[in-house]
C-alpha positions as CSV (number, residue, x, y, z in Angstrom):
1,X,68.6,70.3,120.6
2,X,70.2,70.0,117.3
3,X,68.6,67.4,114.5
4,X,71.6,65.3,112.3
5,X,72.7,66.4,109.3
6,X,73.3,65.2,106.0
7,X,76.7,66.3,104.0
8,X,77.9,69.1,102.4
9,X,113.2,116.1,97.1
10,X,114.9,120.4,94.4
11,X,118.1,122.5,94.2
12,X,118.0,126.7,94.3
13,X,119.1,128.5,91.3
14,X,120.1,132.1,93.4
15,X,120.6,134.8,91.7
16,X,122.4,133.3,89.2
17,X,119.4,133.7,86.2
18,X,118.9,137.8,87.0
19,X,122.4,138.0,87.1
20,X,123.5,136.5,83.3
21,X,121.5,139.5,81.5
22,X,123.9,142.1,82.9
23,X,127.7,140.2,82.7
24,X,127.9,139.7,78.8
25,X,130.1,136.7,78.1
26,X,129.3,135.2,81.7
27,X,129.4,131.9,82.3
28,X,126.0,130.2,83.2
29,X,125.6,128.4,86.9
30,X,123.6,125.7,88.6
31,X,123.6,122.1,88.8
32,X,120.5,121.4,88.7
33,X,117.3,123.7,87.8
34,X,114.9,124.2,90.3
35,X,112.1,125.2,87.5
36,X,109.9,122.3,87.5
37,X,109.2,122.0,83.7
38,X,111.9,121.6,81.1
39,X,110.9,124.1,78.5
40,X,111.8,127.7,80.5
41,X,114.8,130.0,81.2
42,X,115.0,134.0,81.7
43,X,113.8,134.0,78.3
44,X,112.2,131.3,76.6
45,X,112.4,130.3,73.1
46,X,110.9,127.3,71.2
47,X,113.5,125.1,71.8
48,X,114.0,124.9,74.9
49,X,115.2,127.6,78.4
50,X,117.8,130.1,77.4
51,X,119.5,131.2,81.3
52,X,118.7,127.8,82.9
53,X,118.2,125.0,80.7
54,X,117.0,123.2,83.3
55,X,115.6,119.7,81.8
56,X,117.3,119.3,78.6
57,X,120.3,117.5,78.2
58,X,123.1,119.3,75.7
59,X,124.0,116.7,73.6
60,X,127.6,116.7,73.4
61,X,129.9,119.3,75.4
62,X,130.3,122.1,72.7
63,X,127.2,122.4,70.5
64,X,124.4,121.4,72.8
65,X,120.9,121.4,71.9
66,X,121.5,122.4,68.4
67,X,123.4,125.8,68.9
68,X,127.0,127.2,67.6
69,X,130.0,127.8,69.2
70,X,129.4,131.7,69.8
71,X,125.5,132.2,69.4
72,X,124.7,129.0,71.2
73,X,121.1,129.0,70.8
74,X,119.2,127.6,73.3
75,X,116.7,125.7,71.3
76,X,116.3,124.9,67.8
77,X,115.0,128.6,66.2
78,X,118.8,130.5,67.3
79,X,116.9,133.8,67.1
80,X,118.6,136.6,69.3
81,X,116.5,136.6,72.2
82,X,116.8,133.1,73.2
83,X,120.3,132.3,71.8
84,X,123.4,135.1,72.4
85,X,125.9,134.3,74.7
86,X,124.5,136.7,77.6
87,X,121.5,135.0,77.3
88,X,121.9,131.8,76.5
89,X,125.8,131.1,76.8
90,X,128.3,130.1,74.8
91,X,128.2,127.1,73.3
92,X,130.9,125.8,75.4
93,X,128.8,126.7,78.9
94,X,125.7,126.0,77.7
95,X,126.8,122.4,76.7
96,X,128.2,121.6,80.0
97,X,126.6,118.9,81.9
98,X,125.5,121.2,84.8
99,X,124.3,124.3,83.0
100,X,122.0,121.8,80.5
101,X,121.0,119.3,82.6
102,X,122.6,115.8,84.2
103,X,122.7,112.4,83.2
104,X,120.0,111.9,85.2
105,X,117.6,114.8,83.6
106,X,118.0,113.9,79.8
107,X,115.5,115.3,77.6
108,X,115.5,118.4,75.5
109,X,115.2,121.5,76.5
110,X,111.3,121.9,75.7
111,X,110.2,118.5,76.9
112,X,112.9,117.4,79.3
113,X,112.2,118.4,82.3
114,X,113.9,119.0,85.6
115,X,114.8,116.2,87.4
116,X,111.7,115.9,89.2
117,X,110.0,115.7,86.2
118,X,112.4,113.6,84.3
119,X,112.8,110.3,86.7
120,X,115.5,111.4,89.2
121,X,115.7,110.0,92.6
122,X,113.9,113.1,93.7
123,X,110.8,112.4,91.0
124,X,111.1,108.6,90.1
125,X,111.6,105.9,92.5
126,X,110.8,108.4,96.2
127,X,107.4,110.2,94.7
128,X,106.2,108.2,91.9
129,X,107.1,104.7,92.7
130,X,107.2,102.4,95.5
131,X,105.9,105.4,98.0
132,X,103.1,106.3,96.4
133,X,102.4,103.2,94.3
134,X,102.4,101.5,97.6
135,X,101.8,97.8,95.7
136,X,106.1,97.6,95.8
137,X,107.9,96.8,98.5
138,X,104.6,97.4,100.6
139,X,103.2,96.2,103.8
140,X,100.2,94.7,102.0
141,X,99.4,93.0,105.6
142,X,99.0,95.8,107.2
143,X,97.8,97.9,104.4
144,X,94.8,95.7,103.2
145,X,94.4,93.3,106.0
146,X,95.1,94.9,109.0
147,X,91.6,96.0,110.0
148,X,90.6,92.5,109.4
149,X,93.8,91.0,111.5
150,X,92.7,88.9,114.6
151,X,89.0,89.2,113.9
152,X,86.8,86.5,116.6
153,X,83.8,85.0,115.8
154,X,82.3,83.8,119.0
155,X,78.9,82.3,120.6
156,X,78.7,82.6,124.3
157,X,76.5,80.3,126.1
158,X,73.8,82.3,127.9
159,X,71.8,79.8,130.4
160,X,72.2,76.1,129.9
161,X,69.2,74.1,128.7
162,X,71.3,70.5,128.9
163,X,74.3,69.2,130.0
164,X,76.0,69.9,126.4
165,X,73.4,72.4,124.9
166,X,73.0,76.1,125.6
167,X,70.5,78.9,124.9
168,X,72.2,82.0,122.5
169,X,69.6,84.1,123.0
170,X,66.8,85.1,126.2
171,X,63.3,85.2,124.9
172,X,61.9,84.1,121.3
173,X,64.2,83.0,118.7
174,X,64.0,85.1,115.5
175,X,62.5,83.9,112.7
176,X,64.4,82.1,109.8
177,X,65.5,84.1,107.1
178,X,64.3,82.6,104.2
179,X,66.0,84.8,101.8
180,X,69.4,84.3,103.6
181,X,70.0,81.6,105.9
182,X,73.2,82.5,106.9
183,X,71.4,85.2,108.5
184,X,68.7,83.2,110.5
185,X,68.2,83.2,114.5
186,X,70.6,85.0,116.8
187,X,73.1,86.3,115.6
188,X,75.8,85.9,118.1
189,X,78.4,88.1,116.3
190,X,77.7,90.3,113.1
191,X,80.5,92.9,112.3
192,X,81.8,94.8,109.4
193,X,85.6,95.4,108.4
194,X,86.5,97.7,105.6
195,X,89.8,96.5,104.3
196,X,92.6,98.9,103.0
197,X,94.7,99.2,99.4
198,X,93.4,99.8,95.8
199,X,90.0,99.4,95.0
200,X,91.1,98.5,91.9
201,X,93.3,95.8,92.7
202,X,91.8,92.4,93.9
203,X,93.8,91.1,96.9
204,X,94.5,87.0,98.0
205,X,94.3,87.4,101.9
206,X,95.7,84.7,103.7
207,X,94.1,83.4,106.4
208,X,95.1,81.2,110.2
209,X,91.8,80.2,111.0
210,X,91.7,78.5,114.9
211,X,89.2,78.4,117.0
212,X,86.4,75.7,118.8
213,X,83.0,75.1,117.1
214,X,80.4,73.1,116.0
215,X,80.5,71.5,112.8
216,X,77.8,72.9,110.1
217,X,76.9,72.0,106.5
218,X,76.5,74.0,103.3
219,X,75.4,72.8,100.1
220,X,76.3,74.1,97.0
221,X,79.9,75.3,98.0
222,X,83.7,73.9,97.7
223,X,85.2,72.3,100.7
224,X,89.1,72.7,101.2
225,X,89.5,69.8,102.9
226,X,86.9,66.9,104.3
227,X,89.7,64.8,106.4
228,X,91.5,66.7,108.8
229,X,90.6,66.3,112.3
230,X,89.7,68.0,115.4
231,X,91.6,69.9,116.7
232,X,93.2,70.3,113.3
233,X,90.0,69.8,111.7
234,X,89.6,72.2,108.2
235,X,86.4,73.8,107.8
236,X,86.6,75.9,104.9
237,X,84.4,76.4,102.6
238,X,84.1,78.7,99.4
239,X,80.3,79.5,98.5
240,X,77.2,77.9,99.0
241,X,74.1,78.0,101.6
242,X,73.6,77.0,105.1
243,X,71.3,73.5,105.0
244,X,68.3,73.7,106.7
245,X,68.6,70.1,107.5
246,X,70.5,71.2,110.8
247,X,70.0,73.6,113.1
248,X,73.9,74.4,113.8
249,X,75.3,77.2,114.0
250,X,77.1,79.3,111.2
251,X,80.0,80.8,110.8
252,X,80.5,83.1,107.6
253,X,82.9,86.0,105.7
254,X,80.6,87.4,103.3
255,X,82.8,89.7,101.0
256,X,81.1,92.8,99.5
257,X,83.4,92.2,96.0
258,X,83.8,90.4,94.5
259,X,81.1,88.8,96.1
260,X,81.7,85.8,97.8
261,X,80.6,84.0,101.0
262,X,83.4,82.1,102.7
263,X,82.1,79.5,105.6
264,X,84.8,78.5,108.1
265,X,83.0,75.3,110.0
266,X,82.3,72.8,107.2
267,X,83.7,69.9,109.0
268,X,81.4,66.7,107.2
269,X,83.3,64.9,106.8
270,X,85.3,63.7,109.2
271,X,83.0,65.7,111.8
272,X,79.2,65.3,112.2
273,X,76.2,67.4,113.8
274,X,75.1,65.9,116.6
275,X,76.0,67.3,120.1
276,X,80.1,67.9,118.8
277,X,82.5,70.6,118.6
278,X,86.2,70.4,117.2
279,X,89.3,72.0,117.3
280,X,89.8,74.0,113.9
281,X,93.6,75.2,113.0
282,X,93.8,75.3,109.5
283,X,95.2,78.0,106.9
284,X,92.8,79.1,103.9
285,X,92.5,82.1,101.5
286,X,89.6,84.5,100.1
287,X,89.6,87.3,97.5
288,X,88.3,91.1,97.8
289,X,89.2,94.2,96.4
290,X,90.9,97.2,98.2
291,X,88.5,98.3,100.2
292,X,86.0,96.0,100.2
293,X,83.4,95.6,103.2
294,X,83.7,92.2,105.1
295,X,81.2,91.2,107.0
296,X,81.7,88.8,109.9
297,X,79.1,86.3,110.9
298,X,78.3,84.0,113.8
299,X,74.6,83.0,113.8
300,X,72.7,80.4,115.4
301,X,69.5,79.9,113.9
302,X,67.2,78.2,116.5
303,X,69.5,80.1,119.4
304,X,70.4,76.5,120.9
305,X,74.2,75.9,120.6
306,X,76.3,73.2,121.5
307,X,78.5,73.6,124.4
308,X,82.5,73.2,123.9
309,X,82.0,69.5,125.0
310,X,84.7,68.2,122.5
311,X,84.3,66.1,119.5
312,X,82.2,62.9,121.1
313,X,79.0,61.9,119.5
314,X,76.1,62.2,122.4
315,X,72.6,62.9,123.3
316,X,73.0,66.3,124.8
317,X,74.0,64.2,128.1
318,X,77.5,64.3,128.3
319,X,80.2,67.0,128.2
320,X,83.6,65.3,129.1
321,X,86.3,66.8,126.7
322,X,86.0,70.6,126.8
323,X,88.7,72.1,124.2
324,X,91.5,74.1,124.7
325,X,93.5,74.6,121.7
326,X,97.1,74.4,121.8
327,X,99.2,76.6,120.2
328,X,97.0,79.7,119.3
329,X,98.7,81.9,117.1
330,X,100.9,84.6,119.2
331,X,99.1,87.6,117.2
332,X,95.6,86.1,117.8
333,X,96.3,86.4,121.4
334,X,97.8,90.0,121.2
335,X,95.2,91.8,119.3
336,X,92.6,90.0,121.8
337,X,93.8,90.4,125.5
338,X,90.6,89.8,127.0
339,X,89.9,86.5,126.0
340,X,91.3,83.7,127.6
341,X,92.8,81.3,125.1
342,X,94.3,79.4,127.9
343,X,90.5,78.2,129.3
344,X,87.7,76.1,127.7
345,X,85.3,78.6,126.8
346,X,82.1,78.5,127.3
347,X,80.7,78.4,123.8
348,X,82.1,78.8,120.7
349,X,84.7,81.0,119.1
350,X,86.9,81.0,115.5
351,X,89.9,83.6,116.0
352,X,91.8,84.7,112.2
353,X,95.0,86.4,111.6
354,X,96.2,88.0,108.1
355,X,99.5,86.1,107.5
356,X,99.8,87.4,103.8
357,X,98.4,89.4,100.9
358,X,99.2,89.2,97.4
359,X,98.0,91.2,94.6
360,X,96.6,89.5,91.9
């Protein structure tokens, strides 16, 4: 029996670059270069690609990329090689938009680019935004919260040992655990959760917390709310330490970084500890980086619990108002068929669903 508590994508080029250095006076094809970087051609000057000028845009229609009319040179040096007109084209085809690159491609011939390299819808927005970014346009619920999505937290009732209190554990009770409290007793459910996204991004997780349990409290931590009541009753608390004025039990998200113990039955006020247990639906919020471990706590530390009796102040004689909550969220019942929201349990249990995730 419990004591009471105090507070707390490309395009081919053909054959259309082995053919140029055979047709003198040929005009140059292709729309777009398939060479992925902007500074190469059949023959390659300083400038820029002499056959395929594949990232750098001409300029202006005629003299593009600083050549003349007839010599054309591909890139700024005009030395034979890399600039006459079987080579590099005219200056009239090599300025056109197709032969020296789109709109889309704009660069010079050296450092332009094709238009994967340049930003195109092939390069941009598909492989090096939203897709691979994945912090755009993202399912950040899924992506970072779904492992922890419909998580329970429960303590089942072993053997009774009164008509409102119930053994958590057969045999001895564990020790305390003076260095951490949280983890004293039996520990009725301990399990870890590795969320998704950027380990270098901290995440806001928000949280639908329901569930039936006793109410426990923590000293040295921030309650969200002390009014609501049972079975709306808030119990959230960021930080602090189990008392060990009370033997009830604890319920705890303990978030490997940043690190950060989140308690989800601080319900005093309005609740108290002696021989109660209350309806929780409340909506709260903790922090963790992409792939942070979460570990999920239920732990009892003398392994005597208080049966789902309701929230009525007794001796340990009386168990009148077992609580079945109302309106369990539809996603906390999917992702747990085998648990029967629709009975009183016998014992405790907190159920939490990921209804959003912002970036920070």
């Amino acid at each position: 029996m419990k004591p009471v508590p105090s507070r707390s994508l490309t395009l081919p080029v053909l054959t259309c670059a082995f053919l140029l250095p055979m047709v003198v006076g040929s005009m140059a094809c292709g729309d777009e270069a398939a060479l992925p970087s902007g500074g190469t051609g059949a023959t390659t000057s300083t400038g820029g690609q002499s056959v395929v000028p594949t990232g750098g845009s001409a300029g202006t229609s005629a003299t593009p990329m600083g050549g003349t009319g007839v010599v054309g040179t591909a890139g700024t040096n005009g030395t034979p090689t890399a600039g006459t007109p079987a080579a590099g084209g005219t200056g009239t085809t090599a300025g056109t938009g197709p032969m020296a690159g789109t709109g889309t491609t704009a660069g010079t011939g050296t450092t332009g680019g094709t238009a994967p390299m340049a930003g195109s819808s092939t390069g941009g927005s598909s492989a090096g935004g939203t897709a691979a970014g994945g912090t755009n346009g993202g399912d950040l619920v899924g992506m970072v919260g779904g492992p922890l999505d419909g998580s329970m937290l429960i303590g089942t009732c072993l053997t009774d040992t009164a008509t409102s209190v119930c053994q958590t554990k057969s045999g001895g009770c564990p020790a305390a655990n003076a260095q951490d409290p949280a983890l004293s007793g039996a520990i009725t459910t301990d399990k870890m959760v590795t969320l998704g996204g950027d380990p270098n991004v901290t995440y806001t997780i928000t949280l639908h917390v329901q569930g039936e349990a006793e109410s426990k409290r923590y000293t040295g931590g921030q309650d969200q709310n002390s009014s609501a009541q049972s079975p709306k009753a808030d119990g959230f608390c960021v930080g602090g330490t189990p008392t060990n004025g009370d033997a009830y039990n604890v319920y705890m998200i303990r978030v490997s970084s940043p690190k950060q113990d989140y308690f989800l039955n601080s319900m005093q006020p309005p609740g108290v500890s002696n021989h109660t247990t209350y309806g929780l639906d409340y909506t709260a919020k903790i922090q963790a980086k992409g792939g942070a471990m979460l570990r999920l706590v239920a732990a009892d530390s003398n392994c005597s619990m208080i049966k789902n009796c309701g929230p009525m102040e007794n001796s340990g004689n009386a168990c009148t108002a077992p609580i079945i909550l109302a309106n369990v969220d539809p996603k906390a019942t999917a992702k747990n068929p085998s648990f029967d929201f629709t009975k009183a349990y016998n014992g405790q249990w907190l159920v939490m669903v990921v209804t959003d995730v912002t970036a920070n």
